[in-house]
Each structure stands twice: as structure tokens, then as C-alpha cells.
C-alpha positions as CSV (number, residue, x, y, z in Angstrom):
1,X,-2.5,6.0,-18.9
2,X,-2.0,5.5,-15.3
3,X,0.9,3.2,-13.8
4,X,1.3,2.7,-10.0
5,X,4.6,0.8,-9.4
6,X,5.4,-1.0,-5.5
7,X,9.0,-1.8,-4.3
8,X,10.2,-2.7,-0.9
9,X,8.6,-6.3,0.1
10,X,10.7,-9.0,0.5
11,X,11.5,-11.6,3.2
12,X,12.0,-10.9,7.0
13,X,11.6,-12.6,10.2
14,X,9.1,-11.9,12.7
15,X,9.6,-8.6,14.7
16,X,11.0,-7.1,11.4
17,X,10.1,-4.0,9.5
18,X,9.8,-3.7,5.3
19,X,8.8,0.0,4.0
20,X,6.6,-0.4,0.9
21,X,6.3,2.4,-1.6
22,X,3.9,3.1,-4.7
23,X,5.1,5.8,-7.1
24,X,2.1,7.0,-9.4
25,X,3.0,7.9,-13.1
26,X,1.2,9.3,-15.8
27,X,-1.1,11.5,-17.3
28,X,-3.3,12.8,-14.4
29,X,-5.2,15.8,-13.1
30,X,-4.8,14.7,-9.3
31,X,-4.9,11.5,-6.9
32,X,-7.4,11.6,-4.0
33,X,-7.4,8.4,-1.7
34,X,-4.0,6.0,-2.0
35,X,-4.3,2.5,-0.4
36,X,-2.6,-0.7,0.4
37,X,-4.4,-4.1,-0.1
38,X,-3.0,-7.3,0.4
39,X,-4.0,-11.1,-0.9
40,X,-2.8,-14.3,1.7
41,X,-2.9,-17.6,-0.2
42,X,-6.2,-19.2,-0.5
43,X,-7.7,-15.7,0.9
44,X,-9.6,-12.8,-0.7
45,X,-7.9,-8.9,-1.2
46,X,-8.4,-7.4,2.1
47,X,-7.9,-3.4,3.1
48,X,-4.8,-2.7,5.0
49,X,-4.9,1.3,4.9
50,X,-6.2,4.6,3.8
51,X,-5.0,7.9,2.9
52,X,-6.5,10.7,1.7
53,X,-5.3,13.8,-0.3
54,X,-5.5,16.0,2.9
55,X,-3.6,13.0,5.3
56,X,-6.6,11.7,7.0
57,X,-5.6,7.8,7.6
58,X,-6.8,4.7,8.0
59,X,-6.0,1.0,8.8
60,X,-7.8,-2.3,10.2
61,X,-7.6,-3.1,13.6
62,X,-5.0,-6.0,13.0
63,X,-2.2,-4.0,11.7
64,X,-3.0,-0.7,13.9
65,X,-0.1,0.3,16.1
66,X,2.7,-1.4,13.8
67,X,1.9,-0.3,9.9
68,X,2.1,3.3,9.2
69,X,0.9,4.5,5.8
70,X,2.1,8.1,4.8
71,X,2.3,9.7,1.6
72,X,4.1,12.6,-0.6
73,X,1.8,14.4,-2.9
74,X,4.5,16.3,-5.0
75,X,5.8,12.8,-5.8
76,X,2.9,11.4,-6.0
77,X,3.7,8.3,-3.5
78,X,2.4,6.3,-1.1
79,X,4.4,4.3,1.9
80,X,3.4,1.7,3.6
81,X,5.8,1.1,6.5
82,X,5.2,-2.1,8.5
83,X,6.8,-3.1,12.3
84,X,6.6,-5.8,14.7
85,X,5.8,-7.8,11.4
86,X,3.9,-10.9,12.1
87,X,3.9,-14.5,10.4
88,X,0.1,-13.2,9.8
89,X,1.4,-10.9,7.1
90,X,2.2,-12.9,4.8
91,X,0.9,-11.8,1.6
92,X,0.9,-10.1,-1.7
93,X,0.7,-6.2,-1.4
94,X,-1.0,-3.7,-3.6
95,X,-1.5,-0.1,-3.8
96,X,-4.0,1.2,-5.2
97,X,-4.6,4.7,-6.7
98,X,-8.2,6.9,-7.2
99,X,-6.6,9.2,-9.9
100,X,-8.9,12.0,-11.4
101,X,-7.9,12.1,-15.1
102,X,-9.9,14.2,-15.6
103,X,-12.4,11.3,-14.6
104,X,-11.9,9.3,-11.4
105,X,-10.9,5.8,-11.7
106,X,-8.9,3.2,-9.6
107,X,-5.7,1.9,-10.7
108,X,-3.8,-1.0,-9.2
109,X,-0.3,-1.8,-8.7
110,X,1.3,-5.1,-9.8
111,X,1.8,-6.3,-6.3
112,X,5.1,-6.9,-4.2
113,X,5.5,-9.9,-2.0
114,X,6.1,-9.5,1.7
115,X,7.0,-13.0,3.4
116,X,7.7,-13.1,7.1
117,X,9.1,-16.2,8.8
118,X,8.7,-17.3,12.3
């Protein structure tokens, strides 16, 4: 069993920076691409950012420039760390995992709010 578990939203005003991370735990052979995702009210899960095992990123054109994902593959982490925050990102955010066990399958976080006031 796979667990991914998020920390680091919370509630900042605009211009602010959070730094989100995912820790990966369980019985797994390796993870290839890491993700973040997040869910506005009232809107569907929408991509944020990419990474892949090697470090190749990438993001959507409305967070480019201020969100940086990175990751550490001997922890098996993933960061997601957000500048120049924007009421606009406002949502729930999720990581989410492609972990070959030995089969590859996508696992989800729980979520972690990230509310930013104007």
C-alpha cells in the first residue's frame, strides 16, 4: 500500500509564498512522474505541474514564472513552492504519485488547502 501525504498550505495574502510537500510511503519499487493538482470551488481538478524521475518539469501557463515544483528522489518527495500567490489560487492541492509496485498505478494525496486573500 501506497500513502502520499501533503503539508504546507494554509492562508496568505496576495504576493505571498506557501511551499507544499508530498512525502511518498510504502511498499514500492520506484515513482516516475510526481504532480500537483488543484480543485477551486464549483471547478473541476486542474494540472498545476510535472516532474519526472530524471527532473524534466512542467507547469500551465498561469502559474509559470511563480510556482516551482522540485523533487527529492531518496526521500521520495515532491515540493511545490508557490510565489507572487494570486487570489486565483485558491484551491485544494493534491499530489499525486505514478508508483511502480511492481505495477504502475496513481495514487493521490488527501489534499491541503491553500487560501490567499486579497
Amino acid at each position: 500500500q501506497v500513502q502520499l501525504v501533503e503539508s504546507g498550505g494554509g492562508s496568505v495574502q496576495a504576493g505571498g509564498s506557501l511551499r507544499l510537500s508530498c512525502a511518498a510511503s510504502g511498499s514500492m519499487f520506484s515513482i516516475a512522474t510526481m504532480g500537483w493538482y488543484r480543485q477551486a470551488p464549483g471547478k473541476q481538478r486542474e494540472l498545476v505541474a510535472t516532474i519526472t524521475s530524471g527532473g524534466i518539469t512542467n507547469c500551465v501557463d498561469s502559474v509559470k514564472g511563480r510556482f516551482t515544483i522540485s523533487r527529492d528522489n531518496a526521500k521520495n518527495t515532491v515540493y511545490l513552492q508557490m510565489n507572487s500567490l494570486k487570489p486565483e489560487d485558491t484551491a485544494v492541492y493534491y499530489c499525486k504519485a505514478n508508483v511502480r509496485s511492481p505495477f504502475s498505478s496513481d495514487y493521490w494525496g488527501q489534499g491541503t488547502q491553500v487560501t490567499v486573500s486579497s
